[in-house]
N, CA, C and O of each residue as an XYZ file, in Angstrom:
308
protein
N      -5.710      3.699    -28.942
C      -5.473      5.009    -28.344
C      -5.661      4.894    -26.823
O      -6.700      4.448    -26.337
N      -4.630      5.308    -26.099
C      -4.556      5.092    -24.348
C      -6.060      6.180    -24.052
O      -6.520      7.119    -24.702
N      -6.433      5.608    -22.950
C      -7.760      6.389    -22.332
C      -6.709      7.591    -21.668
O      -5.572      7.271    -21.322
N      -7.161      8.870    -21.543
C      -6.768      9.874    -20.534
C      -7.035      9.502    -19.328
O      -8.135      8.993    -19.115
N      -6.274      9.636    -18.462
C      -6.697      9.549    -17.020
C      -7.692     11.105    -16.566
O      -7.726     12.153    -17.211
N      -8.533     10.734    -15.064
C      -9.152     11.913    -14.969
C      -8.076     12.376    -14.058
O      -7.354     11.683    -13.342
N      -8.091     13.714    -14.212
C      -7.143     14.700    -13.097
C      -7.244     14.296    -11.835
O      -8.352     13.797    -11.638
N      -6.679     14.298    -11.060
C      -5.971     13.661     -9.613
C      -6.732     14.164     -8.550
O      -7.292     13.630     -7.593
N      -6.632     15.188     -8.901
C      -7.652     16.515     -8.061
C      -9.540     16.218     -7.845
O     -10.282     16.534     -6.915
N      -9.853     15.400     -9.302
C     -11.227     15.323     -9.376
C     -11.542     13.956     -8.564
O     -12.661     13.845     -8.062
N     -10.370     12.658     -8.380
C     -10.391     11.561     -7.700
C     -11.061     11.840     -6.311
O     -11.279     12.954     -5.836
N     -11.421     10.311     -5.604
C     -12.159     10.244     -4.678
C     -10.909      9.371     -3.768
O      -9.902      9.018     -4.381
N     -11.030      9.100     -2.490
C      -9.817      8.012     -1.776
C      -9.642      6.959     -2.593
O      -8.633      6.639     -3.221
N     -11.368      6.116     -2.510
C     -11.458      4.897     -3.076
C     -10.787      4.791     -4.122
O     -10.169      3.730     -4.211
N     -10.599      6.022     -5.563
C     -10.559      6.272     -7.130
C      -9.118      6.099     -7.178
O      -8.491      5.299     -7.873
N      -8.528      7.235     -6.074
C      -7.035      7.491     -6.614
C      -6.023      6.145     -5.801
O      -4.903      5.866     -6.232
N      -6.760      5.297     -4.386
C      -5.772      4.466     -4.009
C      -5.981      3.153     -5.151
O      -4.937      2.540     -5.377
N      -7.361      2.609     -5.972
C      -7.120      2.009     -7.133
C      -6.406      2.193     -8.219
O      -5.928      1.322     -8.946
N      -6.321      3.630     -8.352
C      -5.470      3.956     -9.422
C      -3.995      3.445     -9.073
O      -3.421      2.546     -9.686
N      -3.588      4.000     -8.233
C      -2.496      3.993     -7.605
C      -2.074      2.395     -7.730
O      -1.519      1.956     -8.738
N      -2.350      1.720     -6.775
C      -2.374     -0.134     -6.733
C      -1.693     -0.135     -8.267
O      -0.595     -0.625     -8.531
N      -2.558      0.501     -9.180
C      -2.553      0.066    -10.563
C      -1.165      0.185    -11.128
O      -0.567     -0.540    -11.923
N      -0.842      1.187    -10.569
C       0.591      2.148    -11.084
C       1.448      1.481    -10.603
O       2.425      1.204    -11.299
N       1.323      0.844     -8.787
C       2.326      0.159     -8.378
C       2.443     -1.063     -9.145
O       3.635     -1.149     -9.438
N       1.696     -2.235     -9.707
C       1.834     -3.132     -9.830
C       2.707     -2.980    -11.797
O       3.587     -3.719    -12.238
N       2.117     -1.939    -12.440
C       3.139     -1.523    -13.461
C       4.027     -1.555    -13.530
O       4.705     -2.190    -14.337
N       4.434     -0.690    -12.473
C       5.468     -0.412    -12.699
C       7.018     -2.064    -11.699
O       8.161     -2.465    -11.917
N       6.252     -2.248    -11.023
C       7.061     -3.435    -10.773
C       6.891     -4.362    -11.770
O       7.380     -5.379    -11.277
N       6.497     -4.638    -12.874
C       6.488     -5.692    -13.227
C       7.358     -5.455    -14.901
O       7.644     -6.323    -15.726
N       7.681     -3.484    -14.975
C       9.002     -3.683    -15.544
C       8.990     -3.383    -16.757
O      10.078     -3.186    -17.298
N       8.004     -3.288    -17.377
C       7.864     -3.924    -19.050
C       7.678     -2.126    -19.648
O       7.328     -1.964    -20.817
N       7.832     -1.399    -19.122
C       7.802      0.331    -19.904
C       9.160      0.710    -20.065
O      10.107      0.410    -19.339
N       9.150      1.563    -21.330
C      10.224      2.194    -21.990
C      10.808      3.304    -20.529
O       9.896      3.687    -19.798
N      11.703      3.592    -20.302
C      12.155      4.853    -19.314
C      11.225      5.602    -19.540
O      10.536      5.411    -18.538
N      10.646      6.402    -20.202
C       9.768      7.357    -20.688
C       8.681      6.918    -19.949
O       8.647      7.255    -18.766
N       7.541      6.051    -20.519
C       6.615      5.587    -19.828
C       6.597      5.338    -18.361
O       5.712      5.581    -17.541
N       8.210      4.598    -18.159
C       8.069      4.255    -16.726
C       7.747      5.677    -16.021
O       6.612      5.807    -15.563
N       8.685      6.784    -15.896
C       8.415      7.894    -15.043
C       7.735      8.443    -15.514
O       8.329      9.513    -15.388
N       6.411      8.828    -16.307
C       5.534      9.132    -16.793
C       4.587      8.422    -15.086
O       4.321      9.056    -14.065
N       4.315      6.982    -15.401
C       3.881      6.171    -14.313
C       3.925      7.058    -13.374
O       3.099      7.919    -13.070
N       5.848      6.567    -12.528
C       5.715      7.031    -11.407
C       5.712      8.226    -10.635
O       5.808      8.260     -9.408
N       5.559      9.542    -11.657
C       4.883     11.048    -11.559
C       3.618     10.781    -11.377
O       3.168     11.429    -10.432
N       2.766     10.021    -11.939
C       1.768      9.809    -11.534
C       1.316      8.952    -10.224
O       0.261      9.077     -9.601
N       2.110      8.282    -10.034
C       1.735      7.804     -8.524
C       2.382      8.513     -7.399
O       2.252      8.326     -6.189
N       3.116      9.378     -8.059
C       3.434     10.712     -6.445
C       2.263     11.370     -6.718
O       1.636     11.521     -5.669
N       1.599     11.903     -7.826
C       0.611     13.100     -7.281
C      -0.790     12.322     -7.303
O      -1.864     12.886     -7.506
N      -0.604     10.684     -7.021
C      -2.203      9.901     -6.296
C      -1.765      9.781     -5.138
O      -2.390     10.274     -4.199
N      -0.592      9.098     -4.949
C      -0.045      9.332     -3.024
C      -0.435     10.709     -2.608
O      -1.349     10.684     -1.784
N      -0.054     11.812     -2.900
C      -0.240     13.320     -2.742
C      -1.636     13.375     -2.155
O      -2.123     13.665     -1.062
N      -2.170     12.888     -3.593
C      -3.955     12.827     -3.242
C      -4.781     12.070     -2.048
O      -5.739     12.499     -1.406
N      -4.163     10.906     -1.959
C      -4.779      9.875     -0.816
C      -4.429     10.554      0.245
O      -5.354     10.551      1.057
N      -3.345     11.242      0.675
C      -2.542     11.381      2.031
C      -3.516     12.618      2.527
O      -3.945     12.876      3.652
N      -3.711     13.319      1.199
C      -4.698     14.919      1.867
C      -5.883     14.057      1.907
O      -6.099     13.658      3.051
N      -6.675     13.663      1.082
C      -8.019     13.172      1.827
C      -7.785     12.370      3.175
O      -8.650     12.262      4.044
N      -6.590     11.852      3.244
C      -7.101     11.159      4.940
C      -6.451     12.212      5.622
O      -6.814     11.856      6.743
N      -5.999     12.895      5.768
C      -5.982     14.298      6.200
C      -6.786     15.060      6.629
O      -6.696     15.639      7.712
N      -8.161     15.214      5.405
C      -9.218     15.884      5.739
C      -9.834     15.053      6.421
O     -10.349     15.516      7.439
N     -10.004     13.739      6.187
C     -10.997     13.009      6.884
C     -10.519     13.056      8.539
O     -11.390     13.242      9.388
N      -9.341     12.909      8.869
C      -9.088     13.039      9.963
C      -9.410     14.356     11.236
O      -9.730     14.313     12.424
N      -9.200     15.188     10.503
C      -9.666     16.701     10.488
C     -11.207     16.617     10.924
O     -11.574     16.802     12.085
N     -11.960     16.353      9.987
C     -13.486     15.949     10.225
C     -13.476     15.274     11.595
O     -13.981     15.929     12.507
N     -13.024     14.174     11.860
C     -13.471     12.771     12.469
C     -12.480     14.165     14.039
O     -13.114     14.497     15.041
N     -11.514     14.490     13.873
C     -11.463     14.980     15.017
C     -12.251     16.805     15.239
O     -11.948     17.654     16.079
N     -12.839     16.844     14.615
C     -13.863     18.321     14.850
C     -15.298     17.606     15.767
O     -15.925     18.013     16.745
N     -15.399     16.595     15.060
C     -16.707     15.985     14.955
C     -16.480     15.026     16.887
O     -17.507     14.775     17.517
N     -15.542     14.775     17.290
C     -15.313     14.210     18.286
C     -14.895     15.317     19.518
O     -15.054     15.019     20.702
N     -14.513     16.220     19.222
C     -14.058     17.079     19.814
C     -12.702     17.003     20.345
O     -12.472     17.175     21.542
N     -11.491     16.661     19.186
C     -10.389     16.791     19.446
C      -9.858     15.451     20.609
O      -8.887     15.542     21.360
N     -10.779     14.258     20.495
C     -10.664     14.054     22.048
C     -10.581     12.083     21.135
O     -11.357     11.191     21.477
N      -9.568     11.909     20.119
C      -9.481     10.624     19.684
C      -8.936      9.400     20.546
O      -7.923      9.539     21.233
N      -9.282      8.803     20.518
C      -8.199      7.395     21.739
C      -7.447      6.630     20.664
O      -7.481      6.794     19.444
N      -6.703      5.683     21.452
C      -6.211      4.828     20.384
C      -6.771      4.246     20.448
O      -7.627      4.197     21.331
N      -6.514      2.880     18.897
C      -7.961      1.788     18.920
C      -6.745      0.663     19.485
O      -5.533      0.624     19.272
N      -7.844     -0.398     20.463
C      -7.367     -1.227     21.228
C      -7.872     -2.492     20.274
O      -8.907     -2.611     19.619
N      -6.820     -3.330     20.436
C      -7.535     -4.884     19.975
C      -7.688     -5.582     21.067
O      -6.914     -5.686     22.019
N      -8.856     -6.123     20.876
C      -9.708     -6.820     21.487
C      -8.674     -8.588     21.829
O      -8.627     -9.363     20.874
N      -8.153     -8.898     22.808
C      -7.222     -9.910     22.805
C      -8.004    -11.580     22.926
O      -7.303    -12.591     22.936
C-alpha cells in the first residue's frame, strides 16, 4: 500500500525541495503508467509552488530585517 504524502502546505523548504528532487528524478527515468506519471507531475507543480513562496517569505524577512537595503553578493576572486 503507497504511503500518503503529507499536504504541500504542511512541508518545510528543506521537506518539499526533497520531495520534489524525488518527483524529478521519477519522473525522468520513465517507468509510470500516463496516469501515475501526471499524478507525479501535479505534484511537483504544487512543491515548486511551495518552495518558490517560502523563499519568498524568507526573502521578505531577510529584507524587513535589513531594512530594504540588500547588496549583491560579490565573489571573492
Amino acid at each position: 500500500m503507497a504511503k500518503t504524502p503529507k499536504p504541500v502546505e504542511s512541508l518545510n523548504y528543506e521537506e518539499a525541495m526533497a520531495e520534489l528532487e524525488t518527483v524529478v528524478a521519477a519522473l525522468e527515468e520513465g517507468n509510470q503508467k500516463l496516469d501515475e506519471a501526471m499524478t507525479l507531475f501535479e505534484r511537483g507543480q504544487l512543491l515548486m509552488k511551495r518552495c518558490a513562496e517560502l523563499l519568498e517569505a524568507a526573502e521578505l524577512k531577510v529584507r524587513q530585517i535589513s531594512g530594504d537595503e540588500l547588496t549583491a553578493f560579490e565573489e571573492e576572486e
